[in-house]
N, C-alpha and C positions, 0 to 999 in steps of 0.2 A: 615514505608514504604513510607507515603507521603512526609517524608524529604526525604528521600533516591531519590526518584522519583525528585523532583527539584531540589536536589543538581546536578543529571548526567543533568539534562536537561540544566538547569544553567552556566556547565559546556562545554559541548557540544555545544552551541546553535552559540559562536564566531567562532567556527570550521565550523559550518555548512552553514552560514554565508560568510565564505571567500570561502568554496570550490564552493558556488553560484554563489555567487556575481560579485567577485574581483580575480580570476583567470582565466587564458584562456578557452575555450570552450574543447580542449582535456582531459586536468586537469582534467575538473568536471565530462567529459565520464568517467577517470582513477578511480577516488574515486568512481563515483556511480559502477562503474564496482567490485570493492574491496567491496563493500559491500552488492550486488548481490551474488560475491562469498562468503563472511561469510555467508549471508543467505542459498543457498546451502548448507554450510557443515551443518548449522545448520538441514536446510530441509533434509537431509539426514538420519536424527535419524526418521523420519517420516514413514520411510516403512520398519524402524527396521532395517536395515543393521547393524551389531553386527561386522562387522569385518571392521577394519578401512581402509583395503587397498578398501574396497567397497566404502566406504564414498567417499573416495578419487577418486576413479572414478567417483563417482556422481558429483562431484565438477566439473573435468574435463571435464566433459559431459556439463552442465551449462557453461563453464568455453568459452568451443569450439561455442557455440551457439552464448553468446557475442561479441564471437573475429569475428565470421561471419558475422553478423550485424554490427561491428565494420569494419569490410575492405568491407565490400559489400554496406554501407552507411544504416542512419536510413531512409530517404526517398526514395520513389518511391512505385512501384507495390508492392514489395516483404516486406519490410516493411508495408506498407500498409494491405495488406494482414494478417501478424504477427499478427498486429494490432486488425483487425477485429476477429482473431480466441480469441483472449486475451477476448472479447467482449464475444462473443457465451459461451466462457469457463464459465466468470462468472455468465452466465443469468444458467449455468450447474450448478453449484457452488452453487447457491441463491435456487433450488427446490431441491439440495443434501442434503444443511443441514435444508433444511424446513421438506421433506417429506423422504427424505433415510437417515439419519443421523448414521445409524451402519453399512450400505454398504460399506466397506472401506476396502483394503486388500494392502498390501506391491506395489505391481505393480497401481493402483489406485493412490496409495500416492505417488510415482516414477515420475509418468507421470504429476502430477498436480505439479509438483515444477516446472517443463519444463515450462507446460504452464501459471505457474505465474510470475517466473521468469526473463525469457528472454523478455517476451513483456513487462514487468515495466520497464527493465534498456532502452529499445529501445523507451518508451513513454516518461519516464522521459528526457532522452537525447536528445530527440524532442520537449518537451517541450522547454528544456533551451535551444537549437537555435533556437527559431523563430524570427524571425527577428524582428517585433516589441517587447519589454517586455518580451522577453524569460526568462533571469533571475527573474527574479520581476514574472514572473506568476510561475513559478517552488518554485520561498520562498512564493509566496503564497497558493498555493496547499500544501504545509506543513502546514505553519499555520490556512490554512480551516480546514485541518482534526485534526491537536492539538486543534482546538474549540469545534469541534464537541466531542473528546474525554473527553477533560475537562468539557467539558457542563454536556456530558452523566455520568461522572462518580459522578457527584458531587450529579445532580439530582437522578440519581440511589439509593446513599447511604441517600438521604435523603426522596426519595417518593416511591423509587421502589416496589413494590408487588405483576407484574403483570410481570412470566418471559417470555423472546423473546424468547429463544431458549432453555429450560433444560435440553432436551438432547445433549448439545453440549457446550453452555456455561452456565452454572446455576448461577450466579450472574448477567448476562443481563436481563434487564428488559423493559420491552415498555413505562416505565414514563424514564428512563433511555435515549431511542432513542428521546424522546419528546424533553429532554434539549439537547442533543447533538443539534437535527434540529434545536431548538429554538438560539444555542449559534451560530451556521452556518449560520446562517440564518442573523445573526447581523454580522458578520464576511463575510457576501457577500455584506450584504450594505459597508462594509469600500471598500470592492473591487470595486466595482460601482465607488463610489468616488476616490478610488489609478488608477483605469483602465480608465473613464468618457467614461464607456461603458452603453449602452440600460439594464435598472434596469431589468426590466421580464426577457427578455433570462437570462442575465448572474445568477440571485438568483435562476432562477431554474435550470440551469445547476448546481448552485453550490448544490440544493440540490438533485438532483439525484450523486453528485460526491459523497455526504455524505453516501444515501443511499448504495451504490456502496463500501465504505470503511465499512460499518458496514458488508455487504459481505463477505468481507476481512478477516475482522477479525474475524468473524465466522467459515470462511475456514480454518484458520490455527486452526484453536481452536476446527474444529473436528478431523486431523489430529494431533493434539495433545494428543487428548482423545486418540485417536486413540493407540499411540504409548504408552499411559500412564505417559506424561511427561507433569510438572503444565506448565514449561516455557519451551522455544525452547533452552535457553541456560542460560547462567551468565554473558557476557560479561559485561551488563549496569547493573550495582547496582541499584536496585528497580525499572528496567525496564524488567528485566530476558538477554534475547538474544537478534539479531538487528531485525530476523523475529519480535520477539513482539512490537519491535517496528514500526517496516515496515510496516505488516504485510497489515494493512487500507491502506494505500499511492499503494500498489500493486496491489491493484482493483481500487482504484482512481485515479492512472498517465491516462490509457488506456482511461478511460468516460471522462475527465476533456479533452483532447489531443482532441478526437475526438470530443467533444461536441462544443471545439474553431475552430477546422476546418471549422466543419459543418453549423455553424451558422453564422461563417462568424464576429466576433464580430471585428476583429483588421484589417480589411479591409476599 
């Protein structure tokens, strides 16, 4: 499984890379928009829709939400606004799967793909314009949260005993969240030094982004339970679907986006 797992990353990683990097700014709205949509259809198995002309509207529904943020622009009020509900959603999100974690019904799971969805593709797409570092902080919020994930799982499988969540994800563990922050945390000093931004704000913004993608991944993993499905899909060989892989980056684009506004660091 853990070759499997670096071979797609390994593989994937040039791709991901140029669609950052080194293509125009529409480009990169077009792919993250493409893979927004894979995640809908995936999110779609989530509130059990059993018939695929259903799926298929769900998709379309996601589908129409981008394309509106896409001609209505990701800045201003409206955006903005987006923005903050994305926020309120996940602080919903973080006391769902702490203290209601079987509260969960088809319509529930429907409405929370809306509200994960549409504001990642619209934080992430704001991310990668900002006029200073926009690309360079959008591959860095990748690779903050592939730290945090690599950290957590390594230390997980070598100290874990103490689990985070077992009703929802039962191989998380809180020595597990330990090495994720600890590996995030080394992975915000590199940022400090790649950005030559103010060390305090930036390492604790980065670690509230971390907090914020364990979230994430939490959420998708009780709507998983939910539906009774280990992965959201197969597309990434020993990653499952691209929600699994997403999954952290869609609580993290929203905190990370807002946290560089508000603090004002590339000013």
């Amino acid at each position: 499984m853990l070759r499997q797992r670096v071979i797609t990353a390994l593989t994937l990683a040039p791709l991901v890379l140029l669609a950052i990097l080194w293509v125009p700014h529409p480009v990169t709205m077009a792919v993250l928009a493409l893979l927004v949509l894979a995640g809908a259809w995936e999110w779609s198995a989530f509130p059990r829709f059993t018939r695929g002309s259903a799926r298929v509207v769900y998709v379309v529904v996601i589908g129409l939400g981008v394309a509106a943020a896409w001609v209505f622009g990701t800045e201003g009020n409206d955006a903005d606004g987006v923005i903050a509900a994305a926020l309120l959603w996940w602080l919903i999100a973080a006391l769902w799967v702490t203290v209601f974690p079987t509260h969960v019904n088809g319509l529930s799971a429907a409405v929370a793909g809306v509200l994960v969805l549409i504001p990642a593709w619209i934080a992430l797409v704001r991310l990668h314009a900002m006029p200073q570092n926009g690309p360079q902080l959008l591959l860095f919020l990748l690779l903050l949260v592939v730290a945090a994930d690599v950290g957590a799982y390594f230390s997980g499988r070598a100290f874990g005993r103490i689990k985070l969540a077992p009703r929802v994800s039962p191989g998380k563990t809180w020595e597990g969240v330990g090495g994720g922050l600890a590996a995030a945390t080394l992975m915000a000093a590199i940022g400090v030094w790649w950005f030559k931004v103010s060390t305090a704000p930036f390492i604790a913004l980065c670690i509230a982004v971390v907090v914020a993608s364990i979230v994430g991944d939490l959420t998708e993993s009780l709507f998983k339970r939910h539906a009774g499905l280990k992965d959201s899909g197969s597309l990434l060989p020993g990653h499952g679907g691209v929600l699994d892989r997403v999954d952290s980056v869609t609580a993290a684009a929203p905190v990370f986006l807002l946290g560089l506004e508000r603090l004002g660091l590339f000013r």
